[in-house]
Every structure is written in structure tokens, then in C-alpha cells.
C-alpha positions as CSV (number, residue, x, y, z in Angstrom):
1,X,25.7,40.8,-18.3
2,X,28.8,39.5,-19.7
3,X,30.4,36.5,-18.5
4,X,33.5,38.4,-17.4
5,X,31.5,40.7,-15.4
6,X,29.9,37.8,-13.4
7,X,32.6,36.2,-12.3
8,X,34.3,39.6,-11.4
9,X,30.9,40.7,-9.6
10,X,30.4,37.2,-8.2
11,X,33.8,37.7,-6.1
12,X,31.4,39.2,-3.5
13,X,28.3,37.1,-3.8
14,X,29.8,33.4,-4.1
15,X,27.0,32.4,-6.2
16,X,28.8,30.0,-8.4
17,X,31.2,27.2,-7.2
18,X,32.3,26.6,-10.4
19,X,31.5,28.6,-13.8
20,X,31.5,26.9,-17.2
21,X,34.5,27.8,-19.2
22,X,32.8,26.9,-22.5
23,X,30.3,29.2,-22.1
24,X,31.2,32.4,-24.6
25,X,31.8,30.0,-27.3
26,X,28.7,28.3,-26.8
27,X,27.1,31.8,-26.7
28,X,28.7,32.6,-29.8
29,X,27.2,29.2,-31.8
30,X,23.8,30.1,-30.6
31,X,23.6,33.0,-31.7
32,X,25.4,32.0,-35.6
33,X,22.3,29.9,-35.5
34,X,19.3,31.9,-36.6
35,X,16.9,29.0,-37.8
36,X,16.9,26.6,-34.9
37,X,15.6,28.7,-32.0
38,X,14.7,26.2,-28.3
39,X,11.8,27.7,-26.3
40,X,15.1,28.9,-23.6
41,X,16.1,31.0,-26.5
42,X,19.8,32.0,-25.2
43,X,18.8,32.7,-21.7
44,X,21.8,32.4,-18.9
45,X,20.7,29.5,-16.4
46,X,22.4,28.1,-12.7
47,X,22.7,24.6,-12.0
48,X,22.6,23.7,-8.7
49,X,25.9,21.9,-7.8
50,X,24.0,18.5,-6.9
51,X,22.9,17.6,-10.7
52,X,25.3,16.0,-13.0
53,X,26.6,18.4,-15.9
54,X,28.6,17.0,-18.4
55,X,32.8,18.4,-17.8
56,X,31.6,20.5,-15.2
57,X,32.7,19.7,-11.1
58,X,29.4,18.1,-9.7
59,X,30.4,18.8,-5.9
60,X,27.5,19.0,-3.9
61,X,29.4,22.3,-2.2
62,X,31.6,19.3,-0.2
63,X,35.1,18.3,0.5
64,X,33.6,15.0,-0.2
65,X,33.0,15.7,-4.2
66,X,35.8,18.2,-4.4
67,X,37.4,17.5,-7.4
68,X,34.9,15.2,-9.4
69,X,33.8,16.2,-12.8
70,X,30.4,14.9,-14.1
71,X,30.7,12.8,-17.2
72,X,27.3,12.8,-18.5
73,X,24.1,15.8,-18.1
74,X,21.1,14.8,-16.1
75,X,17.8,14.9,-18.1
76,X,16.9,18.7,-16.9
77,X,20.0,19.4,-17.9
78,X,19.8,17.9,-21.2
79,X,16.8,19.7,-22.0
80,X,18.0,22.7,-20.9
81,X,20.7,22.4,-23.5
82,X,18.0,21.2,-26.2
83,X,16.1,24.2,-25.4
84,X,19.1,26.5,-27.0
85,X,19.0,27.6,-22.4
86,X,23.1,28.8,-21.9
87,X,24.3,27.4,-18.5
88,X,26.4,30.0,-16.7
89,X,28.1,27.3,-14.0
90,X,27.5,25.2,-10.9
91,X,25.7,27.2,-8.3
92,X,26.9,27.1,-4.6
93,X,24.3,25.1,-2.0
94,X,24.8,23.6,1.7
95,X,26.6,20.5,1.7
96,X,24.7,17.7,0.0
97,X,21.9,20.1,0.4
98,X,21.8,19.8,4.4
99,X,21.2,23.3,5.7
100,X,18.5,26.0,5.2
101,X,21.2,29.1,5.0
102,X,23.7,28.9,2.5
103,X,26.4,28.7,5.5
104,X,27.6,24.9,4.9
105,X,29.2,24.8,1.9
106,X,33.1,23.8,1.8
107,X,33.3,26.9,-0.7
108,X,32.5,29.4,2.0
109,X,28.8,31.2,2.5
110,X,26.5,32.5,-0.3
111,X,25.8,36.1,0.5
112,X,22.1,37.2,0.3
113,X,21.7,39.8,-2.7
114,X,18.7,41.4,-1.5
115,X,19.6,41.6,1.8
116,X,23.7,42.2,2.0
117,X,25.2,40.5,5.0
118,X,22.1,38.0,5.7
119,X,21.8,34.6,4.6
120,X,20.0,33.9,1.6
121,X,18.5,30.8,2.5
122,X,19.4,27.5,1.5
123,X,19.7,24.7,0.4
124,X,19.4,26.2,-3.3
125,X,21.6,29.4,-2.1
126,X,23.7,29.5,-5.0
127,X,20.7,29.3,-7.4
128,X,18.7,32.1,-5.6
129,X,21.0,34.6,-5.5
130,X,22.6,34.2,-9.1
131,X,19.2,35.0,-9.7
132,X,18.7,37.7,-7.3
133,X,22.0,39.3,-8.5
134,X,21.0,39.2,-12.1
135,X,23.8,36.9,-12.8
136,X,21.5,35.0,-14.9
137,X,18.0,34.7,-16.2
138,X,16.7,31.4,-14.4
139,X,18.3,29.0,-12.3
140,X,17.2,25.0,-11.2
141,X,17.3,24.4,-7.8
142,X,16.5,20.5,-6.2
143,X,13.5,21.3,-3.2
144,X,13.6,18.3,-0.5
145,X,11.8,20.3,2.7
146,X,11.7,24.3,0.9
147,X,15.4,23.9,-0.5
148,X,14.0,26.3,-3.5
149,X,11.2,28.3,-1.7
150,X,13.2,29.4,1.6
151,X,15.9,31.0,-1.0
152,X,13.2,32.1,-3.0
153,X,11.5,34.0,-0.3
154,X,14.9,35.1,1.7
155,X,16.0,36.2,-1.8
156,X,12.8,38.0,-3.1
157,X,12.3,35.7,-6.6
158,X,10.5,33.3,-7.7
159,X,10.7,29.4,-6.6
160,X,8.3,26.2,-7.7
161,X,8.7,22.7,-6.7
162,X,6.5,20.6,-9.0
163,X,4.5,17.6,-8.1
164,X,6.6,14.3,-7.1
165,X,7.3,13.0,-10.1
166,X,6.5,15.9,-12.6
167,X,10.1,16.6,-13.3
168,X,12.9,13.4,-14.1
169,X,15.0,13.1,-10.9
170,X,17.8,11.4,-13.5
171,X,21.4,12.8,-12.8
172,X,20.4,14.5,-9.2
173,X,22.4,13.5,-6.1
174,X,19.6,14.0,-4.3
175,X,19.4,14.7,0.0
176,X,16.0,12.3,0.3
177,X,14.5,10.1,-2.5
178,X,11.2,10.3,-1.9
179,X,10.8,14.4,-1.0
180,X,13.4,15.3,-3.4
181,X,12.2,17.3,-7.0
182,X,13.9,19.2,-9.2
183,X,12.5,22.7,-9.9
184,X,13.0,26.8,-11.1
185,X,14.0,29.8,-9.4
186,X,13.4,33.0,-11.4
187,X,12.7,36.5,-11.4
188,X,9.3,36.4,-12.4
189,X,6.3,33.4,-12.4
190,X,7.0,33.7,-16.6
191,X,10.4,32.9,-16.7
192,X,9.8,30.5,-13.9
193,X,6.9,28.2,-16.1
194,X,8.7,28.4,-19.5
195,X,11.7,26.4,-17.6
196,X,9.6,24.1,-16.0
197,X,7.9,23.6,-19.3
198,X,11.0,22.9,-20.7
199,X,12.5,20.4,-17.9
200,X,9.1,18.7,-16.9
201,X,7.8,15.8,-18.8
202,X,7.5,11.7,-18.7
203,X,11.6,10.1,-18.5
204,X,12.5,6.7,-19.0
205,X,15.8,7.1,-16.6
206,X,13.6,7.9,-14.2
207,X,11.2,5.2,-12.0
208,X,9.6,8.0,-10.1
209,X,8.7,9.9,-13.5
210,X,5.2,10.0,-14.4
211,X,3.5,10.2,-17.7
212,X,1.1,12.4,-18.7
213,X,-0.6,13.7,-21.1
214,X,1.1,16.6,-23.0
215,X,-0.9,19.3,-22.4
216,X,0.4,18.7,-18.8
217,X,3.4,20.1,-19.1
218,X,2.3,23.7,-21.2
219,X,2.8,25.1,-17.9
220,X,4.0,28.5,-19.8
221,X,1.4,28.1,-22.8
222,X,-1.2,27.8,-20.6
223,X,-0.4,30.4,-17.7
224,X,-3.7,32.5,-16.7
225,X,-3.6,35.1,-13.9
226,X,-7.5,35.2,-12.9
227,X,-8.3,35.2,-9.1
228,X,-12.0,34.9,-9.9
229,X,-13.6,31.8,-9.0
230,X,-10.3,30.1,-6.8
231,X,-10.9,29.3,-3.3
232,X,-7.6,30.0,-1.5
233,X,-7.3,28.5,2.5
234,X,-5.5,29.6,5.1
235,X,-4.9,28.1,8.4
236,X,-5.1,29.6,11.8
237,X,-1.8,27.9,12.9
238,X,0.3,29.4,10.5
239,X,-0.2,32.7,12.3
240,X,0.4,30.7,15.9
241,X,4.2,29.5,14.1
242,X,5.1,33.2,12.8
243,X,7.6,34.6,15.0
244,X,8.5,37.5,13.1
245,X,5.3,40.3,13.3
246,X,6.4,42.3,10.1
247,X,6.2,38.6,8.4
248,X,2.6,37.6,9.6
249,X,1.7,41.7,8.6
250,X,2.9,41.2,4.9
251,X,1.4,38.2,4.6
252,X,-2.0,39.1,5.6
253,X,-1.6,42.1,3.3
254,X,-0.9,39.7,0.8
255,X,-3.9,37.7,1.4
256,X,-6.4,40.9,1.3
257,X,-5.2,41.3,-2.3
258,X,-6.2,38.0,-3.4
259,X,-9.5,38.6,-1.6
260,X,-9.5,42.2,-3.6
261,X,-9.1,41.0,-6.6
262,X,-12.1,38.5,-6.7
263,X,-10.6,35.3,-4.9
264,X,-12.0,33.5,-2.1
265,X,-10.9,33.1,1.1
266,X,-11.9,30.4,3.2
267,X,-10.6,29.5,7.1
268,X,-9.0,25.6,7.3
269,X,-7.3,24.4,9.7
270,X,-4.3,22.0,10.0
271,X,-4.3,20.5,13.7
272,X,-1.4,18.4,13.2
273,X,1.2,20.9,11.7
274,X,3.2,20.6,14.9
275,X,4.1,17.0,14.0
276,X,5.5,18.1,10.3
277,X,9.1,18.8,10.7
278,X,9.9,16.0,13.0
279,X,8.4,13.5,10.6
280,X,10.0,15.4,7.7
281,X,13.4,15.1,9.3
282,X,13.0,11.3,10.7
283,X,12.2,10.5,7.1
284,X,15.1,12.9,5.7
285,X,17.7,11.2,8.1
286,X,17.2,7.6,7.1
287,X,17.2,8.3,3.2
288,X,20.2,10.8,3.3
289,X,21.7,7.7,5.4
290,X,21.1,5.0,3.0
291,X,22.2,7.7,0.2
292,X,25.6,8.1,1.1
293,X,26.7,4.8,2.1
294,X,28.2,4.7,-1.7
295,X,30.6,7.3,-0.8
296,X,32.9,5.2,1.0
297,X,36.4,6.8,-0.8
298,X,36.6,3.7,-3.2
299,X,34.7,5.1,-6.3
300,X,33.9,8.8,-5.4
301,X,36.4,11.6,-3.5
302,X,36.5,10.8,0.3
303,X,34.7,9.3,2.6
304,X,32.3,11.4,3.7
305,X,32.5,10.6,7.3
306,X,36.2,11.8,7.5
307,X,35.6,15.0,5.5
308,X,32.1,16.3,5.9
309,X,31.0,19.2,8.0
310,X,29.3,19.3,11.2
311,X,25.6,19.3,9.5
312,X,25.8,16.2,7.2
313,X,27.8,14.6,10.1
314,X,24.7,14.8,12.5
315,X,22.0,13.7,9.7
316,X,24.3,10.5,8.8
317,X,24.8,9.4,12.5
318,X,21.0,10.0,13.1
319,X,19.9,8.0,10.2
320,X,22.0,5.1,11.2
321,X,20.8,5.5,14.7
322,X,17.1,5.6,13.7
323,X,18.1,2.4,10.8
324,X,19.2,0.2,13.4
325,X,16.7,-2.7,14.3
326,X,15.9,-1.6,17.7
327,X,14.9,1.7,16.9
328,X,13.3,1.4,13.5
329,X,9.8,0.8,14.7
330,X,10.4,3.4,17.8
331,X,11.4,6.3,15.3
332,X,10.9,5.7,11.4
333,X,7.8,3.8,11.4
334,X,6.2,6.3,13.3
335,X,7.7,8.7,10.9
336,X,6.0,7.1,7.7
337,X,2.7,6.8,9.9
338,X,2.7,10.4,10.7
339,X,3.5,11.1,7.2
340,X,0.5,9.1,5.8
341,X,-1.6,11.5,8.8
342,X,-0.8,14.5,7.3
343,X,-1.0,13.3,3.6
344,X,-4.6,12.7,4.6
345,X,-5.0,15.8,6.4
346,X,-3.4,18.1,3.4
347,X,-5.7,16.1,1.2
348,X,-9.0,16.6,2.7
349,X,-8.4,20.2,3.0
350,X,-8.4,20.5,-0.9
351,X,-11.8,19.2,-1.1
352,X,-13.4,22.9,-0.1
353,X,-10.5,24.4,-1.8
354,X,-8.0,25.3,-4.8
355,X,-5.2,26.9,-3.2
356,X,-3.5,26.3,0.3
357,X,-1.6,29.7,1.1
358,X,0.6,30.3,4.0
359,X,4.1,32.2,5.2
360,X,7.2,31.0,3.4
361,X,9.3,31.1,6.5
362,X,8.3,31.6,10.3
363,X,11.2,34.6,10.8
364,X,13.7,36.5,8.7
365,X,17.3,35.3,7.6
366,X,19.4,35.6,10.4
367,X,22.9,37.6,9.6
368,X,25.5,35.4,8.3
369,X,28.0,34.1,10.9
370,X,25.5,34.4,13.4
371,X,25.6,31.4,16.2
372,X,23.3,29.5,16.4
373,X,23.9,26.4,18.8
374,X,20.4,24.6,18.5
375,X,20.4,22.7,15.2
376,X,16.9,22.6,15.8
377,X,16.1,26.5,15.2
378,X,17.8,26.4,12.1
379,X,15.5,23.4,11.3
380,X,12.0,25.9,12.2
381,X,12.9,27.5,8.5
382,X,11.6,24.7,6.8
383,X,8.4,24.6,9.1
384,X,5.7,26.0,7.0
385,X,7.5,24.3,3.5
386,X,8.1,20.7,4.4
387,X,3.8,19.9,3.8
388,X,4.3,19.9,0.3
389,X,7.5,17.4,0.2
390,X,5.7,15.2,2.6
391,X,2.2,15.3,0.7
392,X,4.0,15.3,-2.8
393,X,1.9,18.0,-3.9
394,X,3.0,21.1,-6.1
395,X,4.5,24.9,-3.9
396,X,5.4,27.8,-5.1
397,X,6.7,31.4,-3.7
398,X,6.1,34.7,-4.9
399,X,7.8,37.9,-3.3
400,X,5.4,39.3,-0.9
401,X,6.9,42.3,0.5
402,X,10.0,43.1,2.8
403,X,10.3,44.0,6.3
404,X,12.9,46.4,7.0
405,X,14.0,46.4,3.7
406,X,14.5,42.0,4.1
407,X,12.3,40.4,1.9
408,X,9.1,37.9,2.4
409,X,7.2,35.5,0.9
410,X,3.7,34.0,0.0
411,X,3.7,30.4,-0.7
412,X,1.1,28.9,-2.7
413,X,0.2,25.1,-2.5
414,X,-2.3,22.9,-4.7
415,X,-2.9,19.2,-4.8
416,X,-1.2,16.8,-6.9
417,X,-1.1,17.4,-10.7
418,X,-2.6,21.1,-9.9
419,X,0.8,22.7,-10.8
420,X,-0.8,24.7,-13.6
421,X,-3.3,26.2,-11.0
422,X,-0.5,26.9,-8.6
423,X,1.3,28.8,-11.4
424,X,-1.4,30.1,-12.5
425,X,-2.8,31.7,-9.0
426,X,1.5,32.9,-8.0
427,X,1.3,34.4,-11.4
428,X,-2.3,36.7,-10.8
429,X,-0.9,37.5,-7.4
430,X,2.4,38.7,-8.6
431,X,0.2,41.0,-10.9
432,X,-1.7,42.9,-8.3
């Protein structure tokens, strides 16, 4: 698809905030060089409006960032340049990533391509839908609580968030520092590893960035779609959190085909999942809180306070609440001890097996515009994906099946460092 022809067909979806202007000329010098081919090899890729990209607007889809233009590329960026990868634009999101529909942003909602008039999930909106659309090949979305896999499943593509750590956090504004990663959102588990392969890897910008051996990071090189021989879990109180039947039905479908095809499937249980989204969003209030104390109107746009919407308004006057002296050891610390319980928890369960599988999301994407006056139902999204943020470990979706034509999906979790394996098992099941 043509460049011209996204931004005319992107008039209806609101994919792209902002689209990159050099982009046909920068086409045009790839493809004049025929010796130095990247592993991306010309392939159209979103950014996420949240990571820095050098002369585009990094906006975080808020009033706040309206008009400020990145001066440097973060390091995923970078090597998505390296890697010959052509970046299409900035891809819309909720405002400074706070909001699991797509409906935040200052530029208006993201419509759902795969399901026309619903939400597509959010925070990485933009990013899924390009994708879904076929606006471009691959996109990278930031994941603090199931920012890529909600999209992903609402969407019907692919999503991975990597182990904490995997991929350089360099040149992201991020929503929570210590749940926040940088990962891909593609069509297909192929398309998804080869960027990861490309973006992953040890960076010296970066505290948080680990250091691994090579081989590590041959995440497409070293794909393998057996079944055989994995162990895949599944907890009775994922079914008590579905609220959608056609959701728990597709899923269990889903399962049986792993079991078909030679994999394992053991019973686990998880008696403390009822304590993971408050934690996550104790934790998530305080960081975002600290986070945009720099964006006081002096250096960067506004202040945030005087132009933000109702959503990033709520988180920042929680996480001062919960900051403040008298309530720090009422509310956070109980917050990082819960978060240390079900670390543990997550972690013993991957001693009996390889793969944790569950539901991506409890229900399906509401319509766009719909009201909905309890923050705290649009919060129940993120139920089944917040586990992996708080444990650190690697999660990935793979379209399931849809429900009145809506679709689902099957998320796949490992422990830490198993990202290969969690590819590996997405990309046998998306085979069947």
C-alpha cells in the first residue's frame, strides 16, 4: 500500500497521529540500495507515539506534548532504521498510555479494524490497528499492564511483551518504570520475532537492559512450532473472571488444540489473582506520578495538570495521594508486598510447567462512545494481562477466534528469559 493511500484510507481509522513526511524518499534510497539489505528489509513499521523519533512529533496522543518534535531516535528506533525497517509515522495511543480503549487520545478515538465501530483496545491502539488495517507490516507498541496484548486480541494480530529488560527502554516516555517494555505487534508470530530480533539486545543507555548472550536474541532464527513435549497450565480462575461465554468457549477451543496436537495440559491454580490489578494500579499510580512531575510547562508543552484529560488527571492525583507520607505504608507498601506475593506465586507455578495460558481479556471491546462511569470496569481489561508486568516475565497473544464476528485472544506466558519458548509455543498454535 502506497503511502498516499494510507493516509487517505487512515481518514477513517485514526491510526496515525502523525505520518512521516520523509518517508517515499526514504523508500526510494532503500530500494537504489541493492547490496546493503537489514534483516527489516523495507518493511512499513508504526511507532507508538510515546518513543522518541528523530523530526517526528513525540506526543504521547496529549495536549500536553502537542507540538514537540523529538530530536533524537530511541534505541528500537534506531535499530529499526539500521535494520533497512521504513517507519510509516507516529501511531495514535491513550494519553500517556492511560487507558485500555483507544478513547483518550487528544487526536480523537482509534477505530477498531476488525471490528468497525468497537474500540480496539489500548493503550497501543494506534499500533494495532495500523496493523490490523494493513497500513503497515509491523508496528512497536510499549506494554505496562497488556498495552500491546489487549489491542492485539481486540484487534485480531499478533502482540509480545518481552522479559523486563530484554528490550532498551532508551527514548520511551514510559506510563510505569518498572512494568513498562517495549515490544511488536504483527500480523503473524514471524513478522512479530524478526522485529524483536531486531530491537532486543544488551543497551548501554539503558540501566534496566540486560546482557545476554547472543543467541538470546535469535528469536526469529530460532523459531520452532512443536507442541510436543510443553506443559501448558491453565488456572481454574481464569474461567471464574470471564464474563463474556463466547470468550471462555474460544478459549477452551483453543486449549483442546494444543492438547490435539501433542501438548500437555496441566490444572494450576492462582489463588491470589483477585489482588493483581489493584496492586498493578497502586504501583502504576505512584510511578506515572513521579514521571510527570518534569512536565511542569517550563521545558516541555503544558503543564499537564491544566491540559490533561479526565484519565491521566485521576492516576496523577492518586499517585500523589498514595506518595504522601501518611499513606505510603497504608497503600504502596502493601502494593510492593503483594507484588512480591504474586511474583512468588507466578514463579512456583513454572516449576511443573513451560507455558502459563489464559484469556486475553475478560469481555469483548465495548462500542466506541459507549459510557462507562466506573473507571474501575474499564480497568477489569487489563485483569488477566497485568501478571506478566508485575512478575516481569515474557506474554504473548495469538488470534484465537471471534465471537460474533469480534475477535479473541489466547495469551501465552513463560518465565523470565523463556521468550523464545513463548514464541515458539504462540507460533505452533497459530499453525493448527
Amino acid at each position: 500500500m502506497e503511502i498516499s493511500e494510507i493516509k487517505e484510507k487512515d481518514k477513517k481509522i485514526n491510526a496515525f497521529i502523525a505520518f512521516n513526511e520523509k518517508f517515499k524518499s526514504e523508500e526510494e534510497k532503500l530500494k537504489g540500495n541493492l547490496t546493503n539489505r537489514g534483516k527489516l528489509e523495507g518493511l512499513k513499521i508504526g511507532v507508538k507515539s510515546n518513543m522518541n523519533v528523530s523530526g517526528l512529533k513525540i506526543t504521547c496522543a496529549s495536549k500536553t506534548l502537542e507540538n514537540y518534535v523529538s530530536f533524537y531516535d530511541a534505541t528500537v528506533v534506531e535499530r529499526v532504521k539500521r535494520s533497512h525497517g521504513l517507519i510509516v509515522g507516529m501511531t495514535n495511543m491513550d494519553e500517556f498510555a492511560c487507558g485500555s480503549s483507544g478513547e483518550t487520545s487528544y487526536f480523537n478515538p482509534t477505530q477498531n479494524p476488525s471490528a468497525p465501530g468497537h474500540i480496539p483496545g489500548g493503550s497501543s491502539s494506534g499500533s494495532a490497528a495500523a496493523v490490523a488495517a494493513g497500513f503497515v507490516d509491523c508496528a512497536l507498541g510499549s506494554d505496562t499492564g497488556g498495552s500491546i496484548r489487549n489491542p492485539a486480541s481486540h484487534c485480531g494480530i499478533v502482540g509480545f511483551k518481552p522479559t523486563y529488560g530484554a528490550v532498551s527502554r532508551y527514548g520511551l516516555i514510559d506510563l510505569a518504570m518498572s512494568l513498562d517494555q517495549i515490544g511488536p505487534m504483527a500480523r503473524d508470530v514471524k513478522t512479530a520475532a524478526l522485529l524483536l530480533e531486531v530491537i532486543a539486545g544488551q543497551d548501554g543507555k539503558d540501566a534496566t537492559c540486560l546482557n545476554l548472550d547472543k543467541n538470546f536474541y535469535a528469536f526469529h532464527k530460532n523459531l520452532d512450532g512443536n507442541l510436543k513435549n510443553l506443559k501448558f497450565g491453565y488456572a481454574k480462575e481464569f474461567d471464574e473472571l470471564i464474563s463474556d461465554a463466547g470468550i471462555k468457549n474460544v478459549i477452551h477451543k483453543g486449549i483442546d488444540k494444543i492438547s490435539s496436537a501433542g501438548g500437555e495440559i496441566v490444572n494450576v491454580s492462582l489463588p491470589d489473582l483477585n489482588i493483581a490489578l489493584p496492586t498493578y494500579y497502586l504501583n502504576v499510580y505512584v510511578e506515572f506520578f513521579s514521571a510527570t512531575r518534569k512536565l511542569d510547562g517550563r521545558r516541555y508543552g503544558y503543564k499537564i495538570e491544566d491540559v490533561c484529560g479526565e484519565e491521566v488527571l485521576r492516576r496523577i492525583i492518586l499517585g500523589k495521594f498514595i506518595s504522601q507520607k501518611e499513606n505510603a505504608g497504608r497503600y504502596y507498601r502493601k502494593a510492593i508486598m503483594a507484588r512480591t506475593l504474586l511474583k512468588k506465586e507466578i514463579s512456583e507455578i513454572f516449576t511443573n510447567i513451560d507455558i502459563l495460558l489464559s484469556p486475553t481479556v475478560p469481555k469483548l471491546p465495548h462500542k466506541i462512545g459507549e459510557k462507562i462511569s466506573d473507571p474501575r470496569v474499564m480497568y477489569a481489561y487489563d485483569i488477566f494481562t497485568v501478571l506478566a508486568n508485575l512478575a516481569g516475565i515474557p506474554a504473548g497473544v495469538v488470534p484465537a477466534g471471534k465471537i460474533e464476528g469480534i475477535p479473541t485472544g489466547l495469551q501465552f506466558m513463560g518465565k523470565a528469559l523463556d521468550d523464545q519458548k513463548v514464541l515458539n509455543a504462540m507460533y505452533g498454535f497459530e499453525n493448527l
